[in-house]
C-alpha positions as CSV (number, residue, x, y, z in Angstrom):
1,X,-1.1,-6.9,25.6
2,X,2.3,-6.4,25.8
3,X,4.4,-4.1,24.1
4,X,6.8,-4.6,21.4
5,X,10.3,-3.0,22.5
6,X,12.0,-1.6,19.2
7,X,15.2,-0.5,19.7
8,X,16.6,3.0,18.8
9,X,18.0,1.7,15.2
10,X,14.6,0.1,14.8
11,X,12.7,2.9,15.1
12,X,14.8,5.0,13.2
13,X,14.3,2.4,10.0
14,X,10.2,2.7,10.9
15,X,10.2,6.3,11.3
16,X,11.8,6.8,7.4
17,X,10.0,4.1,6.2
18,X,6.9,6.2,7.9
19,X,8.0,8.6,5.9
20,X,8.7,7.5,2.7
21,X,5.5,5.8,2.4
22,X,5.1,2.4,0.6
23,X,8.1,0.9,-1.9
24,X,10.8,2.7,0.1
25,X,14.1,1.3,-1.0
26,X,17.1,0.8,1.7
27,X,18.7,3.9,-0.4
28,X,16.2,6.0,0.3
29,X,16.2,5.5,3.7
30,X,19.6,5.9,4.2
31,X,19.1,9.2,2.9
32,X,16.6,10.0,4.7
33,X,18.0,8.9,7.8
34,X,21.5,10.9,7.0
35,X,19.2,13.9,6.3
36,X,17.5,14.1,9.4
37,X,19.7,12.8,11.4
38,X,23.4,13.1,10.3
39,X,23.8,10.0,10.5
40,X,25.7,7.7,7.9
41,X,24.2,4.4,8.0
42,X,25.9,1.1,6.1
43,X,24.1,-0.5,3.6
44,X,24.5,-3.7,5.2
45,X,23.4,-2.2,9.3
46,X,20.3,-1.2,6.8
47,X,20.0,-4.9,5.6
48,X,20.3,-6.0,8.7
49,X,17.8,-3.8,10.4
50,X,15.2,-4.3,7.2
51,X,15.1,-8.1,7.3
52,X,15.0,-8.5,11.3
53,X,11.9,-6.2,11.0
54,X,10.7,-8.2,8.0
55,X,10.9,-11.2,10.9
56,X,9.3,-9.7,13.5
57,X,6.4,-8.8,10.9
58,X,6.3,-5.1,10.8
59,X,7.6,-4.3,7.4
60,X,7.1,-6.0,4.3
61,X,9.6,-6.6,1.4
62,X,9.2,-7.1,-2.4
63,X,11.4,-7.5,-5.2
64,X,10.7,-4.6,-7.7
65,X,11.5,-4.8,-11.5
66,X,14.8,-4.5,-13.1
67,X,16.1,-1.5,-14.0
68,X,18.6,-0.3,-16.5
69,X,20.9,2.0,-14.5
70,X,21.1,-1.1,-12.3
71,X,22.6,-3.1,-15.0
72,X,19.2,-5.1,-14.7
73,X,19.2,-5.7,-11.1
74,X,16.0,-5.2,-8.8
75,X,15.6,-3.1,-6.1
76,X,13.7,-4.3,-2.9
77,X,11.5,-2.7,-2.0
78,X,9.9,-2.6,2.0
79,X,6.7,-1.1,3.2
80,X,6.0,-0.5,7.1
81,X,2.9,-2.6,7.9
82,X,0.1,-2.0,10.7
83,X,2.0,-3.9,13.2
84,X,4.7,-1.8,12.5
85,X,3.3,1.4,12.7
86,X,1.2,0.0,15.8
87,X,4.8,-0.8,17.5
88,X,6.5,2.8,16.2
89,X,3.2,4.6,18.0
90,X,3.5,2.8,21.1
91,X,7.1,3.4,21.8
92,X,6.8,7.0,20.2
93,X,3.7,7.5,23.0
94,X,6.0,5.8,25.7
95,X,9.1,8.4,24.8
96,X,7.1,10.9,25.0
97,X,5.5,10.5,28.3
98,X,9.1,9.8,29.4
99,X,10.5,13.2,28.0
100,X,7.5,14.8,29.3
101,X,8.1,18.1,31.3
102,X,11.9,17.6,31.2
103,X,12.9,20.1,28.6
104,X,14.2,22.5,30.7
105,X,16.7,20.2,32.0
106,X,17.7,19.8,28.7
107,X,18.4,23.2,28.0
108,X,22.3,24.0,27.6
């Protein structure tokens, strides 16, 4: 079977939704990603990134209930699914044997 290519924003998405566990909202990950990473994502790229992955089947999405410091709007809320963590092992394997032995080239 053929692999699914995810690309580098993808995976980021998977690896905080990985992460967060189930009922992560796109604030959240945000967070997390600026956290880890340093990097200051847009609600909208995170949109974006959410519902194509929501497409391609590996992450789910649900409507959760209103809340008051919402001014009674829901959250959505998005949970990695097993083709999603399948995809996010497979590239994570095939980075790894990439990187393999070539740390010392990295050095600075």
């Amino acid at each position: 079977m053929a692999r699914l290519h995810l690309g580098e924003f993808e995976q980021v998405l998977l690896y905080a939704l990985l992460r967060l566990g189930d009922g992560a909202h796109s604030g959240a990950i945000r967070d997390d990603v600026y956290e880890r990473t340093g990097r200051a994502l847009s609600p909208g790229a995170v949109y974006t990134g959410l519902d194509r992955l929501c497409r391609r089947g590996l992450v789910t999405s649900a409507l959760g209930e209103p809340t008051p410091e919402r001014g009674g709007k829901r959250k959505r809320h998005y949970t990695l699914r097993p083709a999603g963590r399948a995809a996010l092992a497979d590239m994570h394997a095939a980075l790894e044997q990439m990187a393999r032995g070539l740390k010392p080239k990295l050095a600075r």
